[in-house]
C-alpha positions as CSV (number, residue, x, y, z in Angstrom):
1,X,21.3,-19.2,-13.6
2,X,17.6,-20.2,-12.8
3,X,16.0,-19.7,-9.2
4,X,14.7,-22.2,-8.5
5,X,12.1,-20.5,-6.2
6,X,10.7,-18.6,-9.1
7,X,7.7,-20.2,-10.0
8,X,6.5,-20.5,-6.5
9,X,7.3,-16.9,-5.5
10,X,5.0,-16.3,-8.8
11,X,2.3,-19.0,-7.1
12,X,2.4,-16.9,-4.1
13,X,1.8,-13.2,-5.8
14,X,-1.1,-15.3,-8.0
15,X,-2.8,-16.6,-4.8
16,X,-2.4,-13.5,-2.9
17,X,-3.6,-11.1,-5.8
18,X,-6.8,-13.4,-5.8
19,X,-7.1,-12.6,-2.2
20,X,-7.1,-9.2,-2.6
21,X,-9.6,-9.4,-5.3
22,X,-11.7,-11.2,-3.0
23,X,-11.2,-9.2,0.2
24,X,-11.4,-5.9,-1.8
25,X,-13.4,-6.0,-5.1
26,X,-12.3,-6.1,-8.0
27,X,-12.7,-2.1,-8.9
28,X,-11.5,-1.0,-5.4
29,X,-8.4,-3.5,-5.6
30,X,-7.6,-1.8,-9.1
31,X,-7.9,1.8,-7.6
32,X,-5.7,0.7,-4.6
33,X,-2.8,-0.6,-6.9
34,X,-3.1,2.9,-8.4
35,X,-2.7,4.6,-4.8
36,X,-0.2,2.4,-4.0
37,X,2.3,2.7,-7.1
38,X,1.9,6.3,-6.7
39,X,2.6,6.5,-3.2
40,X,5.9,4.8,-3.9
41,X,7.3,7.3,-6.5
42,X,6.2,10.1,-4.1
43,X,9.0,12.0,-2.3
44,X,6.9,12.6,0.5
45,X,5.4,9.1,1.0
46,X,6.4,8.5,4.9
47,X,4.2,12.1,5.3
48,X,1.4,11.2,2.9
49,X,0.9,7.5,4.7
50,X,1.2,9.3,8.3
51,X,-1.5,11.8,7.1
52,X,-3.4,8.7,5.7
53,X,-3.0,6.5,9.5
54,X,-3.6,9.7,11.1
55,X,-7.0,9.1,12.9
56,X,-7.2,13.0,13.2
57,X,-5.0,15.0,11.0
58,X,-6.8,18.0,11.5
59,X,-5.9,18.6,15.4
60,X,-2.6,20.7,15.8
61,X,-1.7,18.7,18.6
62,X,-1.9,15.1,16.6
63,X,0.0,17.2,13.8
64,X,3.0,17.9,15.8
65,X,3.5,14.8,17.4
66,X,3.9,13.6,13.8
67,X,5.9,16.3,12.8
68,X,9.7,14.9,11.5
């Protein structure tokens, strides 16, 4: 059975990839795909991404109001 919303969900990803490209640069867009596909496979990703939005990581106090 075809979807019939296929081709413009692939319209979409084109248009926002070029986006990106734009917004970014081209290298740092690569680099960022990288980050991102290994932050997915990463068992700890919710604690890597809070270290990562963490304006200061390195201040006990900011470390345990994160803390699970």
């Amino acid at each position: 059975m075809k979807c019939p919303n296929l081709p413009r969900i692939t319209l979409k990803s084109t248009t926002l990839d070029r986006l990106y490209q734009q917004n970014f640069g081209q290298n740092d867009y690569t680099e960022i795909q990288k980050i991102k596909l290994w932050l997915d496979q990463h068992p700890q990703r919710e604690a890597l991404l809070g270290y990562l939005l963490n304006e200061t990581p390195y201040q006990l106090e900011s470390v345990l109001n994160h803390a699970p």
